[in-house]
C-alpha angles and dihedrals in degrees: 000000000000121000112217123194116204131194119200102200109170098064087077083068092046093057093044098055087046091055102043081052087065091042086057097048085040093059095029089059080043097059087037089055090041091052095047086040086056090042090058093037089056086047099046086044089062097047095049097044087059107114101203122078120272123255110223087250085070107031081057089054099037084057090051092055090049096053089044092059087041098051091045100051088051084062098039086062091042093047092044088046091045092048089045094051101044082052091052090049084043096056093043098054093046082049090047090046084047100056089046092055105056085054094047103127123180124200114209119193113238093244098053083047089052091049093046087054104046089054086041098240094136131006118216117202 
């Protein structure tokens, strides 16, 4: 029998590109919730700078914009904690399959070997 060891190198790449994927949706949700998060802060600016008192009609809608920013900022943080930690698991398991991998040994029986070389498939030196 012949031991072959065989690597398997461009997985790292693979794993790589997947992640840096995340990374770019991830970046690209974030600017999408920063630009929502700016849109109710310069609303809620203007209704705060108002100097008149506020009729119930806008307080009412002044305490609506408050709890929107809140509760989007409150997603903003889940959906930024959930993305980060699917990357890290991510990570971890491309690091897992890597190490594998690179110990990743397969036996061939002589005779298979011997009928591989004589059709040329593979050449043993």
């Amino acid at each position: 029998m012949i031991k072959i060891d065989i690597e398997i190198s461009d997985m790292q790449g693979f794993n790589n590109s997947y992640i840096n994927s995340l990374l770019a949706a991830l970046h690209q949700k974030k600017e999408s919730l920063r630009l929502k998060l700016m849109k109710i802060e310069q609303e809620k600016k203007q209704l705060i700078i108002q100097p008149y008192f506020y009729t119930s009609e806008e307080k009412k809608l002044k305490s609506q914009l408050i709890q929107q920013f809140n509760d989007l900022d409150d997603q903003y943080s889940k959906e930024l904690a959930k993305i980060t930690s699917q990357i890290e698991e991510k990570k971890a398991n491309a690091e897992q399959l890597s190490k594998e991998l690179a110990s990743f040994n397969i036996t061939i029986p002589n005779d298979l070997i011997f009928k591989l070389n004589k059709h040329n498939i593979i050449s043993t030196q």
